[in-house]
VEXTIKE-190665 format. One record per residue (C-alpha): x, y, z. Coordinates in steps of 0.5 Angstrom, whole numbers, plus 500, padded with zeros to 3 digits. Last residue first. Layout:
BEGIN
XYZ
...
REM end
This chain:
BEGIN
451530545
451528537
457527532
455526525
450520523
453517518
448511514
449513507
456514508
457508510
454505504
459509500
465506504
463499503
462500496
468503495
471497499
467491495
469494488
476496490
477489492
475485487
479490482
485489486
482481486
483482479
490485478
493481482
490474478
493477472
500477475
501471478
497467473
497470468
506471468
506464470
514464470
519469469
522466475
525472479
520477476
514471476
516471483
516478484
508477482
507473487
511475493
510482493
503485493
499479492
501476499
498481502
491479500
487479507
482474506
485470500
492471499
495472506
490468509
491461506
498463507
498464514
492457515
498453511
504455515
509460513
516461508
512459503
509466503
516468501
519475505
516481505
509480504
509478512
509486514
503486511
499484516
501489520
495494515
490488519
492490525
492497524
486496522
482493527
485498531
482504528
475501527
473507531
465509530
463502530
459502524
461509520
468506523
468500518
470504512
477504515
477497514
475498506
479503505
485500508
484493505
482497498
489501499
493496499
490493494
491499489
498499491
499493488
495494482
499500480
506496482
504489478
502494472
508497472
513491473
509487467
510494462
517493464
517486464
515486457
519491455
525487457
529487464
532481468
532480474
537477479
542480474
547483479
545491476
537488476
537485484
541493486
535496481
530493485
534495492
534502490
528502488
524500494
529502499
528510496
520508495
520507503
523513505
518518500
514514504
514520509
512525503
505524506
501529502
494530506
487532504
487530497
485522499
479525503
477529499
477524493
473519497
467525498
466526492
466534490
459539491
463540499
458540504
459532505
466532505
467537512
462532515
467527516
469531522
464527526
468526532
466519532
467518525
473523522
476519529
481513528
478510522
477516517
485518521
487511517
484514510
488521511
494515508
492515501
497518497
504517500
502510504
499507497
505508494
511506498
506500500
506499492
513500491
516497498
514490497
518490491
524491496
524485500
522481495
529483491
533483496
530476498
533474491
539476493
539473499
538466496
531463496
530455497
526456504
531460506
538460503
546460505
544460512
547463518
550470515
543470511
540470518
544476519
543480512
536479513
536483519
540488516
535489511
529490516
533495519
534499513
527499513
526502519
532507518
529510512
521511515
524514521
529519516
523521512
519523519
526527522
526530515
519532515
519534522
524539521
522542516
515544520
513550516
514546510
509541511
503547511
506550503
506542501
499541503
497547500
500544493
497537495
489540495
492544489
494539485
488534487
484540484
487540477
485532476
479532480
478537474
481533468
477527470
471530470
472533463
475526461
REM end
């Protein structure tokens, strides 16, 4: 617990002085904030289009896929505002050996890695997010009792915690091949499919998004139990074990990494 409270208080001062930095570029961070609003305003009008044509997709309504849609955003929303510094450990710390700051450090390397940037961006997808969550609940898409609220928040902490696992554990990979960025960004894009149905997809597209890399379980799955008030074990539980799975292998990744990081040479 008294470790706990000290990374506690450190990670408020790393994020303080983010914060005092980010604000000498005001412009920048309403610019960024309005980006990420306007994407995925874009995804729902792209919804609304189709919706115009069909009156369901795949026996979803359009409320329904709202719904989906915006529950995806809660956990990327919260893995990309607390954890984005882990893209820049695949695309250069490595290679340009600038990882060795957290290695002089007396503190974990992981948490300095994570505490070192602040990324208010994804303050733009939490807004759709919940905003779209609360529309399905005002037009009773969902319904809303103690155990859905506790489900609810469960289901987006461990949702984010996969996001993070897959990201980590990929990004990981640069302490091998030294720039494992693209294999990442390839692999993140993936998520882009955990807006909508799974079964929606082919088989070999399903059986990836819910085993290799599991995206589905982020969004689809749990939203469904929300939707259907359905197999709250079996879509929900299992989210919470693989995003344990998952933190357990990507964490190890990350440690073996390190005992093999070899800085920058000539």
């Amino acid at each position: 617990m008294k470790e706990l409270k000290k990374y506690a208080k450190l990670y408020k001062l790393f994020v303080a002085q983010y914060l005092k930095t980010l604000m000498q570029s005001k412009v920048d961070f309403i610019i960024g904030l309005l980006g990420y609003l306007l994407v995925q305003s874009c995804g729902i009008i792209c919804l609304a289009l189709i919706f115009n044509q069909i009156p369901q997709l795949n026996g979803w309504n359009f409320n329904q896929l709202l719904f989906i849609y915006g529950f995806a955003q809660i956990p990327r929303g919260i893995d990309h505002l607390l954890t984005d510094n882990v893209w820049m450990l695949s695309f250069r710390m490595v290679i340009r050996g600038e990882f060795d700051r957290y290695l002089l450090r007396p503190m974990n390397p992981f948490f300095q890695l994570i505490s070192d940037k602040f990324q208010p961006d994804a303050l733009g997808e939490l807004m759709v997010g919940f905003l779209l969550v609360g529309g399905s609940i005002q037009k009773g898409v969902v319904s809303v009792n103690l155990l859905n609220i506790v489900l609810f928040i469960i289901s987006i902490g461990a949702g984010a915690l996969i996001y993070t696992d897959i990201k980590l554990f990929f990004a990981s990979l640069a302490f091998w091949v030294k720039n494992s960025g693209g294999i990442l960004q390839l692999t993140y894009d993936m998520s882009d499919f955990a807006k909508y149905p799974v079964s929606i997809y082919s088989k070999s597209i399903q059986l990836v998004l819910s085993t290799i890399v599991p995206f589905a379980f982020v969004a689809f799955y749990p939203a469904s139990y929300f939707l259907t008030g359905e197999a709250a074990l079996k879509l929900i539980g299992v989210e919470v074990l693989i995003a344990l799975a998952g933190w357990g292998i990507a964490y190890a990744t990350f440690n073996k990494g390190i005992s093999i990081y070899e800085s920058a040479g000539n």
